[in-house]
SERO-4910 file (N, C-alpha, C, O; in steps of 0.05 Angstrom, whole numbers):
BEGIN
 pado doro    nc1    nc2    nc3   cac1   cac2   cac3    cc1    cc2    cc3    oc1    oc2    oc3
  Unk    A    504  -1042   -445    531  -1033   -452    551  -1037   -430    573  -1045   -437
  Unk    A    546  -1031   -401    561  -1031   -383    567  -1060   -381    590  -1067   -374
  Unk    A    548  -1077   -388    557  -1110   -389    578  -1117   -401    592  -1133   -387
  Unk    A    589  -1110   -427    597  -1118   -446    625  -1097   -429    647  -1108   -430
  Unk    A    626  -1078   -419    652  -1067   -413    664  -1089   -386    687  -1098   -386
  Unk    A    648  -1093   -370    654  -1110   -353    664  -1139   -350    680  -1149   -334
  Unk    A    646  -1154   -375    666  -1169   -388    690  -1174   -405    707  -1191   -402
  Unk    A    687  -1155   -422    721  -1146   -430    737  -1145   -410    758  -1159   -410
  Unk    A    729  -1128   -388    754  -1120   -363    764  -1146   -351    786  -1153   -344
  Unk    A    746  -1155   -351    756  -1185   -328    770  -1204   -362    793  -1213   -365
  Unk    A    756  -1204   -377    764  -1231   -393    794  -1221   -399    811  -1239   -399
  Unk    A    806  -1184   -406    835  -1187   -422    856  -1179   -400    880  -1175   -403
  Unk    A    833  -1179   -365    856  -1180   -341    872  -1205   -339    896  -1208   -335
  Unk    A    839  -1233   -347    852  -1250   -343    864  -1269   -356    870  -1291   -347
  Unk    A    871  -1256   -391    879  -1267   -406    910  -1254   -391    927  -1269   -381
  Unk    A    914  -1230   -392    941  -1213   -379    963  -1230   -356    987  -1235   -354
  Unk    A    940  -1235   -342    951  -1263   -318    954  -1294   -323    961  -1310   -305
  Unk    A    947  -1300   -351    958  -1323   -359    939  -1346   -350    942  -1370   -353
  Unk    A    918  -1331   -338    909  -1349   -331    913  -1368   -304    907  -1391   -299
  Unk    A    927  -1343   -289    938  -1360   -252    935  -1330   -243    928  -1313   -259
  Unk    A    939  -1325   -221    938  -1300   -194    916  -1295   -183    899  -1312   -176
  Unk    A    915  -1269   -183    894  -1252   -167    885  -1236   -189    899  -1233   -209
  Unk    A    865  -1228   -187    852  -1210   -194    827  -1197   -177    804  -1205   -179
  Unk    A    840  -1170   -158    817  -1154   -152    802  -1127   -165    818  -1108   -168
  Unk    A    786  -1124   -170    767  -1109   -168    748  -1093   -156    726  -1104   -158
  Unk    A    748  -1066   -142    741  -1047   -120    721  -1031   -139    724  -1024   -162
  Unk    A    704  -1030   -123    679   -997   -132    677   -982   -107    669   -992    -85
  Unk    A    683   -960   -110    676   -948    -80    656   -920    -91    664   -905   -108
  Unk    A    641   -918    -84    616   -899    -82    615   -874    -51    603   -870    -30
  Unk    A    637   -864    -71    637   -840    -41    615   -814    -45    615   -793    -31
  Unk    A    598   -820    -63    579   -796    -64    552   -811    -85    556   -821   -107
  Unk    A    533   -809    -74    513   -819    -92    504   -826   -116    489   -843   -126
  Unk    A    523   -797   -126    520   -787   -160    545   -797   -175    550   -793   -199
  Unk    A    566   -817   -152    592   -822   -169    595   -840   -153    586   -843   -130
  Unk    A    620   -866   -178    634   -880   -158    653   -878   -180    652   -866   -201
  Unk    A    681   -904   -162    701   -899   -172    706   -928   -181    692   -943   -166
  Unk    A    718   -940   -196    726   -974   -211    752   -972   -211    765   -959   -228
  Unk    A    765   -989   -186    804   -998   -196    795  -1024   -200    775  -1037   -193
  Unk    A    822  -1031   -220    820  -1060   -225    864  -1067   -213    884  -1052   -216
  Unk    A    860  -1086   -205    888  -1097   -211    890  -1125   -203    873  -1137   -190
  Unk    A    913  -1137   -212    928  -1167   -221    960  -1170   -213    978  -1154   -211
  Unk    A    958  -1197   -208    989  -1210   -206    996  -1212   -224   1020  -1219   -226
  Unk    A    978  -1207   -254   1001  -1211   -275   1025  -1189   -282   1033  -1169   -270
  Unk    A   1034  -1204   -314   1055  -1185   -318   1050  -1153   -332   1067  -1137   -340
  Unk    A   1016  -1150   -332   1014  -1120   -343   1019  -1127   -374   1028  -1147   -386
  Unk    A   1009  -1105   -381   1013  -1102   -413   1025  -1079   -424   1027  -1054   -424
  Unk    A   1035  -1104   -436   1061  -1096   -455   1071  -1067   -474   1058  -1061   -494
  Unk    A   1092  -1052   -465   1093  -1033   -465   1081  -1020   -502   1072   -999   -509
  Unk    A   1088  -1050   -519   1085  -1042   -543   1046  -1048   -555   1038  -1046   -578
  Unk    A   1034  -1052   -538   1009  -1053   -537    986  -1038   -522    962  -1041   -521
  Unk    A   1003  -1020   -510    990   -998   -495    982   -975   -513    999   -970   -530
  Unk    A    957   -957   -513    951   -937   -530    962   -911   -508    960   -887   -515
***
């Protein structure tokens, strides 16, 4: 399951970026029992009328 979320994330970042920039992705694991997932892009973000 975690597969399938991970590819969504990257495939509609990098549909978002058109397909040119950056795209990073950070996990930081400040405690054993947790970590944390940012994602961000040079693109233009999504669109205010497609946001839930």
């Amino acid at each position: 399951m975690m597969t399938q979320v991970w590819i969504t994330l990257i495939h509609n970042a990098l549909q978002a970026m058109e397909n040119q920039g950056t795209l990073i992705i950070s996990v930081i694991q400040p405690e054993e029992a947790s970590s944390s997932v940012s994602a961000s892009g040079s693109g233009s973000g999504i669109p205010k009328d497609a946001r839930e």
